[in-house]
C-alpha positions in Angstrom: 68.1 81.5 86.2 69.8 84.7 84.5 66.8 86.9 87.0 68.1 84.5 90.3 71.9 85.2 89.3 70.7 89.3 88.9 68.3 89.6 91.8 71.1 87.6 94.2 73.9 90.3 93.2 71.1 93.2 94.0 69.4 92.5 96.8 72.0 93.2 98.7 72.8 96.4 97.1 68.6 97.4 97.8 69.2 96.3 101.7 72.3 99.0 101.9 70.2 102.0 100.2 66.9 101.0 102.4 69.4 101.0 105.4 71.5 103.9 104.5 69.1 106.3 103.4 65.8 105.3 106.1 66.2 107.1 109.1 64.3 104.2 111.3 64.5 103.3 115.6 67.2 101.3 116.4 64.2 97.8 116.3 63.1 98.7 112.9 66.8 98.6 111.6 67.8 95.1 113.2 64.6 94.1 111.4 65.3 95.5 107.7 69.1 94.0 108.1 67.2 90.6 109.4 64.2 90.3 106.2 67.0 91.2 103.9 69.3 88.8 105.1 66.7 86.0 104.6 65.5 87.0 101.5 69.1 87.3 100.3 69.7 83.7 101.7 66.3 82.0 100.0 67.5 83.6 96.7 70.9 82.1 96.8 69.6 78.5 98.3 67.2 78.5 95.2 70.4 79.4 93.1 72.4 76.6 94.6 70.1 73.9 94.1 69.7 74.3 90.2 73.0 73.4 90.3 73.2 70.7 92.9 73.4 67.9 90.1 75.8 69.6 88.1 73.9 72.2 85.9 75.7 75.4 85.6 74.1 79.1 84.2 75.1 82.4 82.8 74.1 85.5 82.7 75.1 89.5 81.4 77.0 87.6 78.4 79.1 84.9 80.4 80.5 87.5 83.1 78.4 86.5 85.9 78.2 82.2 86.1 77.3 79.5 88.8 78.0 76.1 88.9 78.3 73.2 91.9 81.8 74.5 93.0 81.2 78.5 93.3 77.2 76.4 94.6 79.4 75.2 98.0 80.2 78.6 98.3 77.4 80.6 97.6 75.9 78.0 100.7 77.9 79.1 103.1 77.1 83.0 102.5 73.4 81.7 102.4 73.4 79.7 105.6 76.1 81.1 107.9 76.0 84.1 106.6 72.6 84.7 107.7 72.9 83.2 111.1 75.5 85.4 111.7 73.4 88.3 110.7 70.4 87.9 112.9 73.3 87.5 115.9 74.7 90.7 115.1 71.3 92.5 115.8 71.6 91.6 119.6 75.3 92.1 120.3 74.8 95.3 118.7 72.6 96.3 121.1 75.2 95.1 123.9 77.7 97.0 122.8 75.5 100.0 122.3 74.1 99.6 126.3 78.2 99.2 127.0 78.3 103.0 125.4 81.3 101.0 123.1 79.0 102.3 119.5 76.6 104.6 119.1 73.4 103.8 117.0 75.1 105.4 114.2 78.0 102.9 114.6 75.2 100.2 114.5 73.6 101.3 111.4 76.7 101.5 109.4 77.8 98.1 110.6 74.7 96.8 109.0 75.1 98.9 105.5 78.5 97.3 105.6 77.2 93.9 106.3 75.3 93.6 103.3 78.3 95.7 101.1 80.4 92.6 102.3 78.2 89.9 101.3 77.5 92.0 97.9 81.7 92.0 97.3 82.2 88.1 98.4 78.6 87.0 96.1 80.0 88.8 93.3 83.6 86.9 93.8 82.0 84.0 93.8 79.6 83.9 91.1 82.1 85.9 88.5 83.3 84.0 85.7 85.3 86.7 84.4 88.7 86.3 86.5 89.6 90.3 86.7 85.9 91.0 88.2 86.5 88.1 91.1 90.0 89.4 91.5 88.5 93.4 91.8 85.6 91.5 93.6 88.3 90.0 96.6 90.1 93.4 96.7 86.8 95.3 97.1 86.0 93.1 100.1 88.8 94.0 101.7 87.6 97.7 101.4 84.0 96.5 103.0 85.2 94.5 106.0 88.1 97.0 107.3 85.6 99.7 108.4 83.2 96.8 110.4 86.8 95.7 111.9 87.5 99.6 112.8 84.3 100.1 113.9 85.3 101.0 117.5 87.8 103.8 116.0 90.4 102.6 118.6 94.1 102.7 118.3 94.6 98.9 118.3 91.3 98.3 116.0 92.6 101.0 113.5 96.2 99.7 113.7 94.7 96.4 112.3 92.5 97.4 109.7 95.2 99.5 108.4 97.8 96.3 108.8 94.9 94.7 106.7 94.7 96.6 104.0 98.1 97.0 103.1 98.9 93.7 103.9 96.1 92.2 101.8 96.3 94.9 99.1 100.1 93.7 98.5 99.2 90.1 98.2 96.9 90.5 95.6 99.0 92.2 93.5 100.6 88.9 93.0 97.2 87.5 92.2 96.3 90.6 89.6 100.5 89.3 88.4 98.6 85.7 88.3 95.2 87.4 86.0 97.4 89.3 83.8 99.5 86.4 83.2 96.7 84.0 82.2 95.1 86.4 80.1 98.3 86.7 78.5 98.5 82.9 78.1 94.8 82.3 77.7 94.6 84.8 74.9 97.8 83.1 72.6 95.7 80.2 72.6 91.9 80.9 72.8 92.3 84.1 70.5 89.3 86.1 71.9 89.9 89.2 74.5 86.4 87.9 76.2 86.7 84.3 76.1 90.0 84.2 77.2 89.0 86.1 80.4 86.5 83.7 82.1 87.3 80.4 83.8 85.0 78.3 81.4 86.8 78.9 78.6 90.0 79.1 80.5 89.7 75.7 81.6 88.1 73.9 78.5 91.2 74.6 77.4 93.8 73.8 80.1 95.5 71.6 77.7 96.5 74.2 75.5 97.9 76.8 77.7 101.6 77.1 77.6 102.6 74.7 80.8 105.5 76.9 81.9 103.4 80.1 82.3 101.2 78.4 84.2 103.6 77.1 86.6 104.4 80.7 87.0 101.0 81.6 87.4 100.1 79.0 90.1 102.5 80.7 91.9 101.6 84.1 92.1 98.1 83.2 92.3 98.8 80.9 95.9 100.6 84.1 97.1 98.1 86.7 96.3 95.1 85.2 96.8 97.0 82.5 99.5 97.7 85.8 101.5 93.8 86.9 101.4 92.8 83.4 102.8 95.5 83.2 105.7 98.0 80.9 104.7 101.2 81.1 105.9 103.4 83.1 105.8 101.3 86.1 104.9 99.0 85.1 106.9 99.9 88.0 110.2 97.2 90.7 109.3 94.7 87.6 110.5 94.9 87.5 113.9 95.3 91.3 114.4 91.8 91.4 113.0 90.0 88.6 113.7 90.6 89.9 117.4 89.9 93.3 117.1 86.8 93.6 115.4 83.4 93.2 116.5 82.4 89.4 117.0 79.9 89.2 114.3 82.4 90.6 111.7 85.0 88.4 113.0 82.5 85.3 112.7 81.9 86.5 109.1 85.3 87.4 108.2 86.4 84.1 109.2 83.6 81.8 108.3 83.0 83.1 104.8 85.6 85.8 103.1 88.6 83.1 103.8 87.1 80.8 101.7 85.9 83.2 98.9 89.7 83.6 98.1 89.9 79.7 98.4 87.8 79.7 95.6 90.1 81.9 93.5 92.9 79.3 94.3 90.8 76.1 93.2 90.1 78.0 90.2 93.7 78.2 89.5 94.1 74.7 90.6 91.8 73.1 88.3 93.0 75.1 85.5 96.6 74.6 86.1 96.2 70.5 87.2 93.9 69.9 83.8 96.7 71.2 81.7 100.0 69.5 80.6 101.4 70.5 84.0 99.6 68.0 85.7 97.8 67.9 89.3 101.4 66.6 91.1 103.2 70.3 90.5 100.5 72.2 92.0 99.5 69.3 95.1 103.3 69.6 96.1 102.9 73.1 96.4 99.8 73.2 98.1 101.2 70.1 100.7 104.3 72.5 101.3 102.6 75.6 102.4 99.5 73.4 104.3 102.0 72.0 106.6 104.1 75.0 106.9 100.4 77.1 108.1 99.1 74.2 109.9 102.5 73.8 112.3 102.9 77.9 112.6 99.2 78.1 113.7 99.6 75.5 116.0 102.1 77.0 117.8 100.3 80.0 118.1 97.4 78.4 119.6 99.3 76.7 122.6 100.6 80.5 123.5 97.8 82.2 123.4 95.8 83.8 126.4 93.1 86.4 124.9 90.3 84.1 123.5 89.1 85.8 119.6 93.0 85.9 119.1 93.0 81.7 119.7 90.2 81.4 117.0 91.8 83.5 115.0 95.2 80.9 114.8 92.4 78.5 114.6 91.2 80.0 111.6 94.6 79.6 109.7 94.9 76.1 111.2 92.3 75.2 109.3 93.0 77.1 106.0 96.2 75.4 106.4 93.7 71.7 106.4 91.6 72.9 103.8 94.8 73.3 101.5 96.6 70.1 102.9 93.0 68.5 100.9 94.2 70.1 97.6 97.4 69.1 98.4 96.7 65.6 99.2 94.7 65.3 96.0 92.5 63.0 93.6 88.5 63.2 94.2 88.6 62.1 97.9 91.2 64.6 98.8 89.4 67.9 97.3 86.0 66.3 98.4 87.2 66.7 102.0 88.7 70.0 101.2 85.2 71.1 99.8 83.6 69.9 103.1 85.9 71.1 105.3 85.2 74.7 103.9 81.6 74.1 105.3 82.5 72.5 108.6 85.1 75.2 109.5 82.8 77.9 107.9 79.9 76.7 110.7 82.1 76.2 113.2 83.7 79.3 113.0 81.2 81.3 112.9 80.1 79.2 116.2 83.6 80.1 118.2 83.5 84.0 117.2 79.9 84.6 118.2 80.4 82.3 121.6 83.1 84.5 122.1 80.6 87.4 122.1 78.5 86.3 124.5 81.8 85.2 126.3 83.2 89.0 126.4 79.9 90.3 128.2 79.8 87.9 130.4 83.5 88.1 131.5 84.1 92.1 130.1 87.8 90.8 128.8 89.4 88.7 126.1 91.7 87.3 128.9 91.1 83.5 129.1 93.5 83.3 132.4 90.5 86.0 133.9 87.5 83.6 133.0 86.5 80.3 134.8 83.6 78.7 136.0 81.5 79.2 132.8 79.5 75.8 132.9 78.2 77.9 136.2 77.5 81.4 135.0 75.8 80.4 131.9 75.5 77.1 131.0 73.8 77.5 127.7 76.5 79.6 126.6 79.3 76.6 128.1 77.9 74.0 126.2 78.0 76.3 122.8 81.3 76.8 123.7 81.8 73.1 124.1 80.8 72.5 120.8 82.9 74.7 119.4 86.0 73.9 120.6 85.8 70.3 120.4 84.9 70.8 116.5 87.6 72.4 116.2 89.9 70.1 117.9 88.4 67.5 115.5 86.2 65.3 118.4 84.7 62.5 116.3 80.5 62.9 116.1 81.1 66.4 115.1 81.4 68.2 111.5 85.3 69.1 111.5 86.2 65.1 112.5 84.4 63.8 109.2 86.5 66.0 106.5 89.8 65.6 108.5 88.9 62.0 108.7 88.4 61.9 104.7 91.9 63.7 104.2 93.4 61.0 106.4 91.9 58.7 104.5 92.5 60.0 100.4 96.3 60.4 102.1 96.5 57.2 103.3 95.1 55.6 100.1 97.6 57.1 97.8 100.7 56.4 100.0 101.2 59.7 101.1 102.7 58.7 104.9 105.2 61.0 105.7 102.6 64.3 105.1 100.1 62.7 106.6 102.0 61.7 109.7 102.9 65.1 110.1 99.5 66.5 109.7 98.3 64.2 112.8 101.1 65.8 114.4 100.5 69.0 113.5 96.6 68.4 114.4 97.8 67.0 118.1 99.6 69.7 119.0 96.3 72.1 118.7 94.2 69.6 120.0 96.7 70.3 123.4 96.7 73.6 122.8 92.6 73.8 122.7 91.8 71.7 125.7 94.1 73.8 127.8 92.8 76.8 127.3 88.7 75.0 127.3 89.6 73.8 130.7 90.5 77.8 132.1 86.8 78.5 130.7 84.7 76.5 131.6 85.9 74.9 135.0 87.2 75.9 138.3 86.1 79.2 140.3 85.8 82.2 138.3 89.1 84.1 138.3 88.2 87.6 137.5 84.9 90.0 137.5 81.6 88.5 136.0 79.3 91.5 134.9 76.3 89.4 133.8 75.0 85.7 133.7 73.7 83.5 130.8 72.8 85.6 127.6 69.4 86.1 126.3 67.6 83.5 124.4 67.2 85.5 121.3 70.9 85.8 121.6 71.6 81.9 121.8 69.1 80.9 119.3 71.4 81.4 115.9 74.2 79.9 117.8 72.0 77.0 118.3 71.6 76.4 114.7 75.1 76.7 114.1 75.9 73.8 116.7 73.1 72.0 114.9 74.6 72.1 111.6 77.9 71.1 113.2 76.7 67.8 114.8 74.0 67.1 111.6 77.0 67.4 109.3 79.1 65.3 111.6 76.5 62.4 112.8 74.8 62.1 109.1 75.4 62.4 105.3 73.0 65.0 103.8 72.4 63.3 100.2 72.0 67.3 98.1 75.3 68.3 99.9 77.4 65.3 99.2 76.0 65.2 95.5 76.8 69.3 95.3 80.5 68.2 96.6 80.3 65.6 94.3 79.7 67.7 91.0 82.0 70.2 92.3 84.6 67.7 92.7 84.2 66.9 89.1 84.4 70.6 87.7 88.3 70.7 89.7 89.6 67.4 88.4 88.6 68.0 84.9 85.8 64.9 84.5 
């Protein structure tokens, strides 16, 4: 287990030398990004599933762990990360035949690929909370140049409006590392111990409860401003829309929820001790609803399509936080899910939307129509999508919404969840108006190609696959993994 947690942290690092430093044809790069994206993916699935029953591993002297909960993360690196990946290889080659990137640009986007999924791997598997906090800012530093890629004004503006935005915000959450070192430290009396979560929270109860109040804080505002919660949450959409699809698939479907992660570290630690689960679920309830009903909003005004998934994508951070905030095992068991059925889904909407810019050449919903004509492959894709994101029952996002509905319901929480269904109508309205521009009616502006190539379509398949499977059935290792990882939070 100590070789799988080394040889998951490296490969990646092998895949960006081989790529940097191999002068190959443009075939025989999309094919070394591809094998190492798989064989980064079978490593980490062999990881996770020593841990699906609740088993947990070290290695270079505690710094480096895994256990179920960073296990539900690791998956969704594994599995839409590497769907993602073998996308990027033929929508690089669009926008190379556009003359938008060079084969230079390509190649760096792929050593950056696997730089990113070193940075977010090593968050998630660090036990040690200063590496996963210099772990979250170094992935900040990876993903702005694949968002700049294009070197345009408005794509530079963004990646710029990323990192200081982002780089500001986690101050707060270095503030919150410091802090609970400090605190940590008075009680476990070890400079090592007292810096990894294990320790940490074996002994939650011992930790001065009015630090940690202070910490919480300053944790949900650094790392909360990494994962797009409100109201730090602006440098999203800016780049979301303006970077290539595949890194905006990516950057939504997986880096969001490595700084979740940090927070439900924080959580667990802070609701096991003698603060108690209540302080930090009212905060988490207060900023869910605040994101969720700002992101809604949002949504019903917008008109260029990767900035819609983009509002989308703090929508559902938003639901992912209202779990925490709703609470007790059923509430962060839907949170957990919902990390996967957003992450899948996602990744889903932001590649559709590729396929959706060459076929339309604009972001402009109100210039589209007619899709279900001009590609129908591509339309029903899109169908998916959107309906998993407006939470259609049958489909992946309805089952962990459902699930929060229910924990809320079952612990009398009414008002919050009355105005989550609110909150979740209003983008459901916003969503179907703008599906309807898409996909029906006569096309309103240029067309510059019909349906995209198979090999194009294929990952994006998978990813609608995973979104009905995950919706229709219950897949007995997952739930078990959410299971187990549910019981690391809550302390049992």
């Amino acid at each position: 287990m100590e070789f799988l947690l080394t040889a998951v942290l490296l490969v990646p690092i092998v895949v960006t030398l081989v790529l940097l430093f191999f002068k190959a044809e443009k075939k025989l790069l999309g094919v070394i990004h591809v094998a190492g994206s798989i064989f980064f993916s079978v490593l980490a699935l062999i990881l996770v599933s020593n841990v699906v029953e609740g088993d947990r591993y070290f290695a270079f002297d505690q710094l480096i762990f895994i256990d179920s909960l960073g296990g539900v993360f690791l998956t969704l690196i594994a599995v839409t990360g590497l769907l993602i990946n073998i996308y990027a290889v033929k929508y690089m080659e669009w926008e190379v035949e556009k003359g938008e990137l060079t084969q230079k640009d390509v190649k760096l986007f792929f050593v950056l690929s696997h730089i990113f999924i070193f940075t977010m791997t090593l968050s998630i598997l660090a036990n040690n909370m200063a590496v996963m906090w210099a772990a979250i800012e170094a992935t900040t530093l990876s993903s702005v140049f694949m968002v700049a890629l294009k070197k345009g004004k408005r794509s530079t503006e963004s990646g710029w409006k990323y990192i200081v935005i982002c780089s500001i915000g986690l101050a707060f959450a270095l503030y919150a590392t410091i802090l609970l070192y400090g605190a940590g430290f008075s009680v476990i009396g070890d400079g090592h111990d007292a810096m990894l979560w294990t320790s940490l929270m074996d002994n939650a109860e011992l930790i001065d409860a009015d630090a940690l109040k202070l910490i919480f804080v300053f944790a949900l505002i650094g790392y909360g401003t990494k994962a797009g919660l409100a109201p730090t949450h602006t440098w999203l959409p800016d780049v979301h829309s303006e970077g290539p699809s595949p890194a905006s698939a990516m950057l939504s479907a997986v880096l969001l929820k490595c700084a979740v992660l940090a927070i439900v570290r924080y959580y667990g630690i802070v609701g096991n001790s003698m603060v108690g689960f209540e302080y930090v679920q009212n905060l988490m309830l207060i900023i869910s609803l605040i994101t969720i009903f700002i992101a809604a909003l949002f949504i019903l005004r917008q008109h260029d399509v990767k900035r819609m998934f983009a509002y989308h994508s703090v929508e559902h951070i938003g639901i992912i936080a209202f779990g925490f905030g709703i609470g007790g095992p059923l509430g962060i068991f839907a949170a957990l899910f919902h990390t996967l059925t957003h992450s899948l889904t996602k990744a889903l909407a932001f590649c559709v939307s590729g396929n959706i810019i060459k076929i339309y050449g604009t972001r402009d919903m109100t210039k589209m129509g007619g899709l279900v004509k001009v590609a129908p492959a591509t339309a029903v894709l899109f169908g998916i999508a959107i309906c998993s994101l407006a939470g259609v029952p049958l489909l992946a996002i309805f089952a962990s919404e459902f699930m929060m509905i229910e924990a809320g319901l079952s612990t009398g929480q009414y008002v919050a969840i009355a105005l989550f269904i609110i909150g979740l109508a209003i983008v459901f309205i916003g969503i179907f108006s703008h599906f309807n521009d898409i996909m029906f009616g006569e096309p309103k502006g240029e067309i510059l190609s019909g349906e995209v190539e198979l090999s194009a379509n294929l990952p994006l398949i998978a990813l609608a696959g995973l979104v009905i499977i995950f919706g229709i059935f219950s897949v007995d290792s997952w739930m078990t993994l959410l299971s187990n990882a549910t019981k690391i939070i809550v302390g049992i």
